[in-house]
C-alpha positions as CSV (number, residue, x, y, z in Angstrom):
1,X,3.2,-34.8,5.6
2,X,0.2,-36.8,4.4
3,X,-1.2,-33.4,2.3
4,X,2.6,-33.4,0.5
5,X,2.3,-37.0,-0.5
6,X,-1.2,-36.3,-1.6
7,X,-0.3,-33.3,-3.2
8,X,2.5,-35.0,-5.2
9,X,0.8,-38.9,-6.1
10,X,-0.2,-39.5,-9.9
11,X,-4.1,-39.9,-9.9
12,X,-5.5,-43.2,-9.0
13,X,-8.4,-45.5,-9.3
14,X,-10.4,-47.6,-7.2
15,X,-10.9,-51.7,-7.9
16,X,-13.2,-54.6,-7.1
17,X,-11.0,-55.0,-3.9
18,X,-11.8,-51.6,-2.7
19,X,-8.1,-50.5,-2.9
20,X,-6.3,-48.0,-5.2
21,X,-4.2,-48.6,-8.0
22,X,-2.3,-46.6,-10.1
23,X,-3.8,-45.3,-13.5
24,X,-3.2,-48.2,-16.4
25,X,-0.6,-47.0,-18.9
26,X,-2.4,-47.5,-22.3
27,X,0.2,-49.4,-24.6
28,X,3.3,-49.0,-22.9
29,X,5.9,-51.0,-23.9
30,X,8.6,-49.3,-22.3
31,X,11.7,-46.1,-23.7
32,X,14.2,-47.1,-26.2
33,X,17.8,-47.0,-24.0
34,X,19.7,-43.8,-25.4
35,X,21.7,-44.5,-28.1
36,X,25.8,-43.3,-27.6
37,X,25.1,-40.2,-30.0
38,X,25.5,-36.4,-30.4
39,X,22.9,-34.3,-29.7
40,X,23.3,-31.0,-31.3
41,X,22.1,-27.8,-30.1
42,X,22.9,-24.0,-31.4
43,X,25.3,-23.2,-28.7
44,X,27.0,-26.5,-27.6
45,X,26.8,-30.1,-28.7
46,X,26.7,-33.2,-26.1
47,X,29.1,-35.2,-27.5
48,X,30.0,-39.5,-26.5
49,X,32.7,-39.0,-24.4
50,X,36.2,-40.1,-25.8
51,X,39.5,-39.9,-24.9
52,X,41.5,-38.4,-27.6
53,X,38.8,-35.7,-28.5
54,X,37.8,-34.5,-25.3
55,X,40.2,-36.1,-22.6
56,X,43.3,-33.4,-22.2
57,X,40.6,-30.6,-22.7
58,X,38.5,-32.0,-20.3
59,X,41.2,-32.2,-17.4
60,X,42.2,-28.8,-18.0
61,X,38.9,-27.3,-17.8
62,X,37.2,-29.2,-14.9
63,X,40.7,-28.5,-12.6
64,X,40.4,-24.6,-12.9
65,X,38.3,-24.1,-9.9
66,X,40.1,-23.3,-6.2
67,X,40.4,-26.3,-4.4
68,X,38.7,-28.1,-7.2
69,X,35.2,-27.0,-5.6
70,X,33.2,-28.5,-8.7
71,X,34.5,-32.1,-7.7
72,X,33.9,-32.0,-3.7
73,X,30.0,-33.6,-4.3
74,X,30.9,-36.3,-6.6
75,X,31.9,-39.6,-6.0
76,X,35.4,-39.4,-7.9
77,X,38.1,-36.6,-8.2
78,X,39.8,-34.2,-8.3
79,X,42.8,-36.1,-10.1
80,X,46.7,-35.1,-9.4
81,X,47.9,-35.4,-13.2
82,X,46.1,-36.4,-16.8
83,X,47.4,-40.0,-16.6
84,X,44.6,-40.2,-13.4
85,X,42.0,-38.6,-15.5
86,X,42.1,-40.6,-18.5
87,X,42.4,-43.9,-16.7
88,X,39.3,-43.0,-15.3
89,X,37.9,-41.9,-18.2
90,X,38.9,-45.8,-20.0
91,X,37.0,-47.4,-17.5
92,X,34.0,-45.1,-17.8
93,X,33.1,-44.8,-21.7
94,X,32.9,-49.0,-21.8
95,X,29.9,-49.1,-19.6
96,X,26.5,-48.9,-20.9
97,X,25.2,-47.0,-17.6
98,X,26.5,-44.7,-16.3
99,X,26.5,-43.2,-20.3
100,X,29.0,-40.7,-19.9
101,X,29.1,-37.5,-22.4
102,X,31.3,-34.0,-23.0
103,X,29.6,-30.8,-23.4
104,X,31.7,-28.9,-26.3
105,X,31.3,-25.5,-26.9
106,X,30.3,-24.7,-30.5
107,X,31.6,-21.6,-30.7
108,X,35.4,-23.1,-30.7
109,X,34.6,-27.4,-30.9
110,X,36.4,-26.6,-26.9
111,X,35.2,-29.6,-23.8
112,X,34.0,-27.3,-21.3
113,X,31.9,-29.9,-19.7
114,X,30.6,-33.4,-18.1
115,X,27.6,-34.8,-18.2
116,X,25.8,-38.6,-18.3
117,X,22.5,-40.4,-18.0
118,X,22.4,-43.4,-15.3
119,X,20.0,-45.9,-13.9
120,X,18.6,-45.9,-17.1
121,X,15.3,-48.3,-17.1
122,X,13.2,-48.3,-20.2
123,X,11.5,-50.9,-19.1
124,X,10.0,-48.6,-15.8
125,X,10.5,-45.5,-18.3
126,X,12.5,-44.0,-15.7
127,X,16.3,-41.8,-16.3
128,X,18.2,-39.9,-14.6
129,X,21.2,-37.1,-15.3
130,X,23.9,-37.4,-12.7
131,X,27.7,-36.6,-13.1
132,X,27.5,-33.3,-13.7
133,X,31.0,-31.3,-13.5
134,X,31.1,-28.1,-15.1
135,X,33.7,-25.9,-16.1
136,X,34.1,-22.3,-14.7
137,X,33.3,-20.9,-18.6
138,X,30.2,-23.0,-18.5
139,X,28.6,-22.4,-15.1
140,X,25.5,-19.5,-15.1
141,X,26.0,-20.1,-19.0
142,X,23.6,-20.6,-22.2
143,X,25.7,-23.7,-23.1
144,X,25.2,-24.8,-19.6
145,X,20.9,-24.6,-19.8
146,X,21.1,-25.9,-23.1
147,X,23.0,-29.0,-22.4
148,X,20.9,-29.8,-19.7
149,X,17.5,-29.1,-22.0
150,X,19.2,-31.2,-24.9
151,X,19.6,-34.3,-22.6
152,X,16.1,-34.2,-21.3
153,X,14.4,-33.4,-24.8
154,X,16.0,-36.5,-25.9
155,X,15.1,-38.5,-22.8
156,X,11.2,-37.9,-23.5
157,X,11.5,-38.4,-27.2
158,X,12.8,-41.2,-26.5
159,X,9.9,-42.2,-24.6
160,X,10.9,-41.6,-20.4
161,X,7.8,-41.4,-17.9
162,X,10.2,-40.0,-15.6
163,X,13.5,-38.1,-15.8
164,X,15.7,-37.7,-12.4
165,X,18.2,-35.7,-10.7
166,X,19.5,-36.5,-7.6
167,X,22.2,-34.6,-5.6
168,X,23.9,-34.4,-2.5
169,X,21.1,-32.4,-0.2
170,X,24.0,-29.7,1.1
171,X,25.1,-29.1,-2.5
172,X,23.1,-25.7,-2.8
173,X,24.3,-24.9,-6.3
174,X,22.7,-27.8,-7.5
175,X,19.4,-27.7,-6.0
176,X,18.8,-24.0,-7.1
177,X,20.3,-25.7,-10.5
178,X,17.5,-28.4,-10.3
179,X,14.3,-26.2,-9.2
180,X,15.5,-23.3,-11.9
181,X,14.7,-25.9,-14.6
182,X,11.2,-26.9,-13.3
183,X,12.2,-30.4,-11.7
184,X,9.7,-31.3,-8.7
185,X,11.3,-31.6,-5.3
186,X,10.1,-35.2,-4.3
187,X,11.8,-35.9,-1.1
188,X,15.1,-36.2,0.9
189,X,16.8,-39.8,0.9
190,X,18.2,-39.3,4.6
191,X,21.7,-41.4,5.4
192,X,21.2,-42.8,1.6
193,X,24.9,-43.4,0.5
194,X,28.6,-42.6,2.3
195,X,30.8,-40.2,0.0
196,X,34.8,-39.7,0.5
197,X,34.1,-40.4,3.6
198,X,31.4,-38.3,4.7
199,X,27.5,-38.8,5.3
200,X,25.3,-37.5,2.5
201,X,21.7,-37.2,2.5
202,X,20.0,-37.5,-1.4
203,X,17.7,-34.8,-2.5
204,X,15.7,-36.2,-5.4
205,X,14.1,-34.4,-7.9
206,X,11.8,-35.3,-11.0
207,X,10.2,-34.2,-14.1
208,X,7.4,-36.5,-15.4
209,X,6.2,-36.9,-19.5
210,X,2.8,-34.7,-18.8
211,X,5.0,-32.2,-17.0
212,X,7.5,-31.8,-20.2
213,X,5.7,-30.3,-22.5
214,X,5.3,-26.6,-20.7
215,X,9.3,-27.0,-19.3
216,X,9.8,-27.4,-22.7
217,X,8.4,-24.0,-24.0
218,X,9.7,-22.0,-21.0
219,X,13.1,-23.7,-22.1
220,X,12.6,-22.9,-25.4
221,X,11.8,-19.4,-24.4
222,X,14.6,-18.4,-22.3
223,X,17.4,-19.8,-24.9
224,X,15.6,-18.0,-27.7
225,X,18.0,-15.0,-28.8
226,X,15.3,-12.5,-28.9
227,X,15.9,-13.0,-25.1
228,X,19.1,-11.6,-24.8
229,X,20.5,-8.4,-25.6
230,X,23.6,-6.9,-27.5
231,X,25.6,-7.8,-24.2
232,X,24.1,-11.3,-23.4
233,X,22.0,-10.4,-20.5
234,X,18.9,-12.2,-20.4
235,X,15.6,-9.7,-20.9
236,X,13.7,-12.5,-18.6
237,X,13.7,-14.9,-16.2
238,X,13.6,-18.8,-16.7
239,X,11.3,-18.4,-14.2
240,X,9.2,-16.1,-15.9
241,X,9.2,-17.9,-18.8
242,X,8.2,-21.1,-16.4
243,X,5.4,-19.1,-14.7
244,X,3.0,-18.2,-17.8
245,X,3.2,-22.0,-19.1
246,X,2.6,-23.2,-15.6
247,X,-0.1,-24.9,-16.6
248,X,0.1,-25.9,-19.6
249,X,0.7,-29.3,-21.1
């Protein structure tokens, strides 16, 4: 246990007290909080979430799924009839944090997906991505990586130390999801919250300002077109891409 917190703990420095410190931070003065805009990629655009442009789409897309399987890990949903839906969508787009978004396909302008920053502190430099519902079309898609590389590009140009994602720990999909785009398993958070009822252990994940640069480029990389065919199969791996900027920075 003591080599995996040694293995995963920024550098440090010793003082006149003989104890360690963390490294000093040369001029930070903390992130700028993420303005409510669009962020536009080639294949889909992450739009501020509203009600009349994206809030029948939205309920139609994210109830296709059996049983409504891509709401059994989050903390609200599935909802019976629109009415539900947008009443929770008014008392979502007036807070500040969570900052709720729709991923819109740009193809067709069509809401095929939900996505937000929370426990946003500039102050610490610290974000995280949470709320994440996709739609069947977007699941295993290009829209779906690029959302997710659009919302952490602008998180560290924005000036984040430290970008999270945190999931329920028996929520496979997203685990995979999280390791496949180079986040850093950090620990699980056992007992950490109730949900519908039911225990949930927290599996965090991270990706740190040093570490962006190489994500970045394997990114990059995989979404260029030259790495798909006539068919839209992908000619490599994320994780290939991943591997030969390893270490890189």
């Amino acid at each position: 246990m003591r080599a995996e917190w040694e293995a995963l703990a920024q550098p440090a420095e010793q003082i006149a007290t003989g104890q360690s410190v963390g490294l000093p931070v040369p001029g930070w003065s903390g992130a700028a909080f993420p303005p409510w805009r669009a962020l536009h990629g080639r294949l889909c655009r992450i739009e501020p979430l509203a009600i009349e442009a994206h809030g029948a789409q939205l309920f139609d897309a994210l109830h296709q799924m059996p049983g409504g399987a891509n709401w059994t890990y989050l903390s609200h949903g599935p909802f019976a009839k629109l009415e539900d839906w947008l009443a929770w969508m008014r008392g979502s787009i007036v807070q500040d944090d969570p900052q709720f978004y729709a991923i819109v396909d740009v193809a067709d302008g069509a809401a095929i997906g939900l996505c937000s920053y929370l426990r946003i502190a500039p102050a610490d430099g610290c974000i995280e991505v949470g709320f994440l519902n996709f739609s069947p079309r977007l699941q295993r898609s290009r829209q779906a990586t690029e959302a997710m590389y659009l919302m952490m590009r602008n998180a560290f140009e924005l000036g984040y130390r430290r970008y999270e994602w945190k999931c329920d720990a028996q929520n496979e999909p997203s685990v995979r999801a999280a390791l496949r785009l180079g986040f850093t398993f950090e620990g699980l958070f056992r007992q950490a919250r109730t949900n519908k009822g039911r225990n949930r252990d927290t599996a965090w994940f991270s990706i740190l300002d040093h570490e962006w640069p190489a994500r970045r480029r394997a990114l990059e990389g995989w979404l260029a077109d030259a790495n798909f065919d006539d068919q839209g199969r992908q000619l490599r791996s994320l994780a290939d891409f991943a591997a030969c900027h390893e270490h890189e920075r």
